[in-house]
KEVOZA-407814 format. One record per residue (C-alpha): x, y, z. Coordinates in steps of 0.5 Angstrom, whole numbers, plus 500, padded with zeros to 3 digits. Example, Ala and Ser with C-alpha at 12.3 -4.5 7.8 and 13.67 -1.06 7.14 Angstrom:
525491516 527498514 
END
This chain:
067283648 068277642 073275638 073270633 079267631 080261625 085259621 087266617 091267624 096262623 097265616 097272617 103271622 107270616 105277614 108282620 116284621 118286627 124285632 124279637 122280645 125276649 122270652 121268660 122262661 119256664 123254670 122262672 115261671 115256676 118259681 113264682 107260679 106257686 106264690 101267686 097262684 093259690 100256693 101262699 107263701 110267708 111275706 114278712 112282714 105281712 101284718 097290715 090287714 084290710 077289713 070290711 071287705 066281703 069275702 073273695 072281693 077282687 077290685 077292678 078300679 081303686 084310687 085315693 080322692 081328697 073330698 071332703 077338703 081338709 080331710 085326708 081324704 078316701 080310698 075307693 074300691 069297685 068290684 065288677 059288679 060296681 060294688 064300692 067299698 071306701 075307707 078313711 085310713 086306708 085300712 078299715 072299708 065301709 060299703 057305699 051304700 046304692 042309695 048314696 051312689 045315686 044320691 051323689 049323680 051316678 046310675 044305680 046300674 054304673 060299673 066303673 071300669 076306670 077311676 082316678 082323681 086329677 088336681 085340676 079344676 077350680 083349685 079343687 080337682 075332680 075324680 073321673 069315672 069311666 065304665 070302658 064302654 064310652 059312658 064317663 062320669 066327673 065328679 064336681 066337688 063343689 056341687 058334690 055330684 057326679 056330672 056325666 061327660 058328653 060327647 059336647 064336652 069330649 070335642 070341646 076338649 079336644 077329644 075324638 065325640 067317639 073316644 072311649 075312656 078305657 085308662 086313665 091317670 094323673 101325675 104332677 110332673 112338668 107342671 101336672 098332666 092327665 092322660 087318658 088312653 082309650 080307643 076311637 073308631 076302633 083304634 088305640 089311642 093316647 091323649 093328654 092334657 095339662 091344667 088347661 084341660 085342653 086335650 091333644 094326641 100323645 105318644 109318651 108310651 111306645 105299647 102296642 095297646 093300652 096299659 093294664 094297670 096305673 099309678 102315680 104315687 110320691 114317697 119321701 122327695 121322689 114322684 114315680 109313674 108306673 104304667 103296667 103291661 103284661 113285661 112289667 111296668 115302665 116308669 115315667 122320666 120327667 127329662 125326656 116326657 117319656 114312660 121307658 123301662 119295662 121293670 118288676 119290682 120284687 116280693 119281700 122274699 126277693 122273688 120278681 112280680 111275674 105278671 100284672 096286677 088287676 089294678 093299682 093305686 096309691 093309698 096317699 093316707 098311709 103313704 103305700 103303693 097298693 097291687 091288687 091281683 084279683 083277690 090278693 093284695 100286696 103293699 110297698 112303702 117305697 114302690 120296690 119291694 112289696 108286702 102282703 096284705 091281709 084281707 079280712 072282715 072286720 068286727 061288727 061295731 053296731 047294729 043301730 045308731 044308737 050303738 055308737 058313741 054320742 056327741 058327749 065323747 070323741 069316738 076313735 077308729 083306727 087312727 083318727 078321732 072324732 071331734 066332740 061335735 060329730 054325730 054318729 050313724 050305724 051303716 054296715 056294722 060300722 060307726 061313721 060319722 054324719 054327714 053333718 059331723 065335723 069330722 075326724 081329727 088324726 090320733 098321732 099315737 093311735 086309739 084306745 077306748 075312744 079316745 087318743 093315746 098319750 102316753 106309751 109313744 115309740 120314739 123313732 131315731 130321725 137323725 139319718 134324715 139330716 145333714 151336717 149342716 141342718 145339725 149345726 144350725 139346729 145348735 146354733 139356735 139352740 145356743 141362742 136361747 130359741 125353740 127348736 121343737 125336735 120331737 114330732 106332735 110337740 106343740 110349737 107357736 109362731 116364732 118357733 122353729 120345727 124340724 121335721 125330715 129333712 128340713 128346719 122350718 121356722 114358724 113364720 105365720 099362725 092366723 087362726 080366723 073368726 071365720 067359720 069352718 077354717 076360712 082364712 086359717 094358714 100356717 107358714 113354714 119358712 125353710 131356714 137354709 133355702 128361705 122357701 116357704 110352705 103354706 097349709 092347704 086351705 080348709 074347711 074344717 076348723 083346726 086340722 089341715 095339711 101342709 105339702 113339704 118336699 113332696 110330703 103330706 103333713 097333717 097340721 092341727 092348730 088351735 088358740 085365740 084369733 085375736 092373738 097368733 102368738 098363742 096359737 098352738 100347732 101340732 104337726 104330724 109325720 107320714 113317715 110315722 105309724 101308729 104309737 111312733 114318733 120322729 125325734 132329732 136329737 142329732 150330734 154333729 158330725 165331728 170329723 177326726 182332725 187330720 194332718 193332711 188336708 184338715 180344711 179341705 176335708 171339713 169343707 166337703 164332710 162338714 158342708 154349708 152353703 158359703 160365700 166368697 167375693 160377693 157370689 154366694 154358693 148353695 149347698 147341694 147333695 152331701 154324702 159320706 161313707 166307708 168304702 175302697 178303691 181298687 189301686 194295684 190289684 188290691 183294695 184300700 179302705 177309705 173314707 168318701 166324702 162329698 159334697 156339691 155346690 152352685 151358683 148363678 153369676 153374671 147369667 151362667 150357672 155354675 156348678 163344683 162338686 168334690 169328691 175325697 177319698 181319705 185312705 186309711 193307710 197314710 203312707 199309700 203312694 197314689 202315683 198309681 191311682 192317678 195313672 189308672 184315673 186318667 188312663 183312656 182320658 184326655 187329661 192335661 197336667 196344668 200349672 194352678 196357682 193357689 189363692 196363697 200364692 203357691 204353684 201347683 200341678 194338677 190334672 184338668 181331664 176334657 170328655 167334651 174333646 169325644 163328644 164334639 164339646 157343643 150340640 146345636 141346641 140353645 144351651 152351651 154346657 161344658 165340663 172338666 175334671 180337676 185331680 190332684 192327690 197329696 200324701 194319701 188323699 185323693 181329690 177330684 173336683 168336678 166343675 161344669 158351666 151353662 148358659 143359654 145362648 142368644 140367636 146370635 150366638 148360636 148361628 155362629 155356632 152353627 156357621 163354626 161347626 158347619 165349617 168344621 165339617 166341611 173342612 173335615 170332608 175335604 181333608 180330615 186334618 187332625 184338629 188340636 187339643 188347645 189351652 182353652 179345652 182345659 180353661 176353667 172359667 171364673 168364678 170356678 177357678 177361684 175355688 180350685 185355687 182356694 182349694 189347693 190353698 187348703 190342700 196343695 197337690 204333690 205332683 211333680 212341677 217337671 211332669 211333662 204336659 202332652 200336645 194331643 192332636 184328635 180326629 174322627 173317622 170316618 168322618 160320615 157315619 159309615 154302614 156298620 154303624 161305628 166311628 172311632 176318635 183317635 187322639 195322638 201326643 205329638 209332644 216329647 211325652 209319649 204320651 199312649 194314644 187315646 181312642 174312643 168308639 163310639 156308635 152312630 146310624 149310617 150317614 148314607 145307607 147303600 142297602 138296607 137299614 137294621 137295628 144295632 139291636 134287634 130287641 130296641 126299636 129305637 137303637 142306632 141302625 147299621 146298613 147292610 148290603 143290597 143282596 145280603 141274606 140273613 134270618 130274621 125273626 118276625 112275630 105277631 102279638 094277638 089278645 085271644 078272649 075267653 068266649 063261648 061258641 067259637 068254630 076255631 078254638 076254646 080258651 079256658 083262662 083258669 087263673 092269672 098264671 095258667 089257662 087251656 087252649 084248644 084248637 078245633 079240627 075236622 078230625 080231631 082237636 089238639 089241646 095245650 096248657 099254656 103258662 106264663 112265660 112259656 114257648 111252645 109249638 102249636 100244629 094246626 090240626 088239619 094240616 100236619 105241616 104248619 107248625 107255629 112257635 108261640 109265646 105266652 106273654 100275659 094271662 088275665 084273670 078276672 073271673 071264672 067263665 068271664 068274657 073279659 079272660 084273656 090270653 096274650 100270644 107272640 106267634 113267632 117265626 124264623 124267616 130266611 131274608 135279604 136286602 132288596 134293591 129297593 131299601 126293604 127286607 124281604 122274605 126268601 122265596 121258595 115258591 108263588 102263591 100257586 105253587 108254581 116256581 118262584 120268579 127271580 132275578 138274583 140268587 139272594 132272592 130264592 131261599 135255595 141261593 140260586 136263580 136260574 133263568 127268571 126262576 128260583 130252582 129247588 136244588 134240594 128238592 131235585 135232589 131228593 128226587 134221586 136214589 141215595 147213591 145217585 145223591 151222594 155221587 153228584 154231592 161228593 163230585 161238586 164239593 171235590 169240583 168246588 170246595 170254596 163256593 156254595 153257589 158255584 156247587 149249587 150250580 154243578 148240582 143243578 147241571 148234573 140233575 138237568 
END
């Protein structure tokens, strides 16, 4: 790829507005310059080691794939030079051989520069193919070739005939969506599409070019879709369908990833993010905090066939092991099984001598991953005589009950078919607390399969007799585990230590389970316990937190309570004060509950919803308040939220309701009260505070006084600055202090111009400033320069991923600068000694020595004197016409000098510099002593002494 780059750049810069980026400085950069630049640094663990690959391999495309089905699938890696490397265990890489690539559909002479695997498509899903230059490849599983992407097929779907595929990925967010980024006549452009497959132009990613690097990836429960670009990587959020962010992870020694990986994928056999940078490769099991990799070349297994192991033994490589019926070729100095073979099965324990470990197992504690009341239940069954298998690879039968993290699972269904190559086969998981139910994928290999569980891939084994489930043996297999380890649960209770105060309170939400009361069932959420303090007085206090959420759908509303208690250590704590500074800047009523006892309480309900207008216009009606109360040294605060969706009707009235508001508003911005029916708490929620305050009764005082706040806006039209302040006011005996609240906004109606409230986000609330007012403000180009031959301007030398060498090219002489990541430096155009640029290094891509597709990312910045135009825009100060004659004014704002005089923006200062020294500081000292105040009414003594 070519770009010419010549002087036009240097002034075109001057053209383009638009907010600053922060800049890295260059002490940061060379913290991290000697880690990732060739000056190795320890990475602990580091003892994963990738073999097979050649020496110096950088990989441009890498993704994990499911083929062939019900096998655990492959990691592929290409090279530039489309050499591709797969492996089965994530570890141990095998060459693809040229003749297999060309057997599977692809040229001999196909380069990918994009791959990746998507679920749709026939129940089977499908990996794509792209070389970056418009030729795409699909790979059809049930044909088992690759199939080329025509034009046809591109506007079929949707797409542009001319798009080329140059980044792509898929995620399972919202139902699953593939995104494709690429360009089309020249220009950058983003497409999705759902299951449907139908493709339409997207904006998910504010870039201003395509990303260098994707992956999605699922750890534990959590999905995350990371898209990389030379700031770092910006995450996927699944509430707004938008990528937002610009993060880094950390290195294992707590340093930030400075720059971009060349690529990016998710090995989902071993469960690890993987970053590639060009030669080097890093891992992370959690997406945050990465580990180095070894890469090296593994022993020779073989050097013919008849090496490997025979069909009479299993054969065993790394991991997994080879069923008795598989044959074995040589390929690459490495035994694989045959294409006829049956596969390989997963050793839970590891290998040895061909075989799997039995013994010599690690057992791993897995009693963090449950809570309380997956415990109880575990030991209810277990009372009851039946079979809980708490060790993993144990086997289990149908009616048994399993546990595995985070779950207890009873084994519902076993079928183990007549059918050949595991047709009919399935395995169901029935979640004891949560009735869901998992079903193992469909398989074609007989006895191994995988089963998906909160958002986990485990491997399944099974074996025994189709005429009979209920000898059925089934094994399951963690991906929370490596090698010779193995989860158990031999998990306690949780016993709570009895307390004087609150003791049912306190076991409902440290000890919680999903309930019913009145006929309405509660299903237990998130539940949480841990030691902390809380600040009360200056001075911290140790406690003991306990959490614990609830909801419930009843009679078309959700409804959602959640508790948080704060046990104190020091039981004579007078916590007075703790709730004096809880409610302090809050709308909070002291109300009298009555508890399900029959006893009379005093407890806070706190309003956030009299700030924020208490309902949006959308179709959903959502409203929250807070309930506190303490007694002795037990602080409670239960949170309580409802929602429905409104009808049309409903919402119109809404609509007519607030509009009204509003326009009453306009004509006299009345105070509006704070009535009852802010702090009503609806039923059944009530309910369960009243029961709460049976099991634990609040101590503040009957007699405390209960305020009457009044609350109004102002201004009630977002003003130009950008702010509106809520001011509410007890009108009550209780003198109760004001509350009042700032919050921002973006100018109702703007007499001026528009700017951002923050100049690094685009998309912040704006403030409106005055027509005529002047400010500077900073205006930046982004420009990719690549490394190319033969170019009249400049020579781009990119030298590694931190540090390349720009040379400008003048008449005269050249000018040579060593550029590093992260740094601003001032470029001088050689041939004019006054055109001075600032610029900053934002990304460095290597790829290669000498390699075309090297590239540099330079912001060319500069501070620019402007003001707000009479037209709405920011224009930039004018000193003179293009053709050096006087600028043409009609205000002073306009001139960069801050005076216009008869039609034309007048030089003051170069008018003085015409003048000897005295004569200049004679006419300066005589105006400022005229006009001390006003620099215009000096500018203008000036100018009338000069002429």
């Amino acid at each position: 790829m070519e770009k010419r780059v010549n002087l036009f750049l240097f002034s075109i810069v001057f053209l383009m507005i638009i907010i600053s980026l922060s800049f890295v400085s260059a002490n940061w950069f060379t913290d991290f310059f000697d880690k990732l630049s060739g000056k190795e640094v320890s990475l602990s663990p580091g003892t994963t080691i990738f073999e097979g690959l050649p020496d110096g391999f950088q990989p441009v495309v890498g993704y994990w794939h499911p083929f062939p089905a019900g096998s655990v699938g492959k990691i592929i890696l290409w090279d530039v030079n489309g050499q591709a490397y797969f492996s089965s265990d994530g570890l141990k890489f095998v060459k693809w051989s040229d003749a297999e690539k060309v057997a599977s559909g692809l040229p001999s002479d196909f380069k990918p520069r994009v791959g990746f695997y998507h679920a749709f498509g026939d129940g089977n899903g499908r990996i794509i193919l792209s070389d970056g230059n418009g030729m795409v490849y699909v790979y059809n599983p049930n044909t088992k070739k690759f199939e080329p992407f025509t034009n046809e097929m591109m506007v079929a779907v949707g797409l542009p005939s001319d798009f080329v595929l140059q980044k792509g990925i898929f995620h399972k967010f919202n139902g699953g969506k593939i995104i494709f980024w690429g360009q089309t006549s020249g220009t950058y452009k983003e497409y999705s599409a759902g299951s449907d497959l139908k493709f339409s132009q997207s904006s998910l990613l504010e870039m201003p070019n395509l990303p260098l690097a994707v992956v999605n990836y699922v750890i534990g429960e959590v999905e995350s879709t990371n898209l990389w670009s030379s700031q770092g990587y910006y995450r996927y959020d699944s509430s707004t369908g938008k990528f937002s962010g610009a993060v880094r992870p950390r290195l294992s020694d707590g340093t930030i990833i400075p720059n971009t990986p060349n690529i990016a994928y998710f090995d989902k056999i071993r469960k690890k993010v993987i970053l590639w940078f060009n030669d080097k490769v890093y891992e992370s099991g959690d997406g945050r905090i990465y580990y180095k990799v070894n890469v090296g070349i593994s022993t020779s297994q073989c050097s013919s066939d008849s090496d490997c192991p025979s069909t009479s033994r299993n054969y065993c490589s790394g991991d997994s092991s080879c069923t008795s019926t598989t044959t074995y070729i040589c390929q690459n100095g490495q035994c694989i099984a045959n294409s006829g073979g049956a596969g390989c099965n997963l050793c839970p324990n590891g290998c040895s001598n061909g075989d799997c470990i039995v013994g010599g197992l690690t057992e791993v504690d897995g009693c963090g991953y449950l809570n309380n009341e997956i415990r109880i239940n575990i030991t209810n069954l277990q009372s009851q005589g039946k079979i809980v298998v708490v060790k993993e690879g144990e086997v289990f039968y149908k009616g048994n009950y399993v546990v595995i993290p985070g779950y207890l699972l009873r084994v519902q269904t076993v079928i183990n078919s007549s059918y050949p190559q595991g047709e009919g086969d399935k395995v169901e998981l029935k979640d004891v607390l949560t009735n869901e139910v998992y079903t193992t994928a469909s398989t074609s290999i007989e006895g191994l399969t995988t089963i998906s569980i909160g958002g986990m891939e485990y491997g399944l084994t099974y074996s025994g007799p189709s005429f009979n489930m209920d000898a059925i043996k089934v094994t399951l297999n963690f991906p929370q585990t490596t090698g010779s380890d193995v989860m158990t649960f031999y998990c306690p209770i949780i016993i709570i230590e009895p307390s004087n105060v609150c003791p049912d309170l306190i076991k409902k939400v440290a000890q919680p389970a999903s309930f019913f009361d009145y006929n309405i069932v509660y299903n237990l959420g998130w539940n949480s316990s841990e030691r902390s303090s809380v600040w009360i007085n200056g001075k911290d206090y140790p406690t003991t937190h306990y959490y614990a959420s609830w909801h419930t759908y009843y009679d078309n509303v959700n409804y959602n309570i959640d508790y948080n208690l704060n046990v104190f250590d020091n039981q004579d704590l007078n916590l007075s004060s703790w709730i004096d500074s809880t409610i302090s800047g809050r709308i909070c009523q002291p109300r009298t509950y009555w508890s399900s006892d029959n006893k009379e309480n005093k407890v806070y309900i706190c309003n956030w919803d009299v700030f924020y207008g208490n309902q949006d216009l959308d179709q959903y009606n959502y409203k929250t308040r807070e309930v506190i109360w303490i007694k002795d040294n037990i602080a409670v605060v239960v949170y309580v939220s409802s929602g429905k969706k409104l009808s049309d009707e409903e919402l119109l009235k809404l609509s007519q309701y607030k509009l009204n508001d509003f326009i009453n508003a306009l004509q006299n911005n009345d105070a509006n009260s704070v009535n009852w029916e802010d702090f009503e708490i609806p039923y059944p929620l009530s309910r369960q505070i009243e029961v709460s305050l049976s099991q634990c009764s609040s101590e503040i005082s009957l007699e405390t006084c209960e305020p009457y706040y009044q609350c109004k806006t102002e201004p009630i039209i977002c003003p130009p600055h950008g702010r509106q302040t809520t001011t509410c006011i007890d009108n009550s005996d209780c003198n109760s202090p004001d509350v009042t609240r700032e919050s921002y906004c973006s100018p109702g109606i703007c007499a001026g111009c528009l700017v951002p409230r923050w100049a690094d986000y685009k998309f912040s609330d704006n403030v409106c400033i005055p027509y005529g007012t002047r400010f500077i403000y900073e205006e930046s180009d982004k420009n990719r320069l690549y490394e190319i031959n033969n170019v009249d301007d400049f020579i781009l030398d990119v030298l590694s991923d931190n540090e390349a060498r720009f040379t400008l090219i003048g008449k005269e002489k050249n000018i040579t600068y060593n550029l590093f990541l992260g740094d601003r430096i001032t470029i001088v155009n050689p041939d004019s000694e006054g055109l001075e640029i600032p610029v900053r290094i934002d990304g460095i891509n290597f790829l290669a020595l000498n390699s075309e597709e090297n590239y540099v990312d330079m912001t060319f910045l500069r501070d620019i004197n402007s003001y707000c135009n009479y037209d709405g825009n920011i224009n930039e100060q004018k000193i003179k016409d293009y053709d050096g004659s006087v600028a043409k004014c009609q205000n002073n704002y306009e001139c960069e000098s801050n005076f216009c005089s008869s039609g034309e923006c007048l030089p003051i200062k170069e008018e003085i510099n015409k003048v000897n020294a005295f004569q200049r500081y004679a006419i300066s000292l005589l105006c400022l002593i005229a006009h001390p105040i006003s620099q215009e009414q000096r500018e203008q003594c000036i100018n009338n002494f000069l002429g």
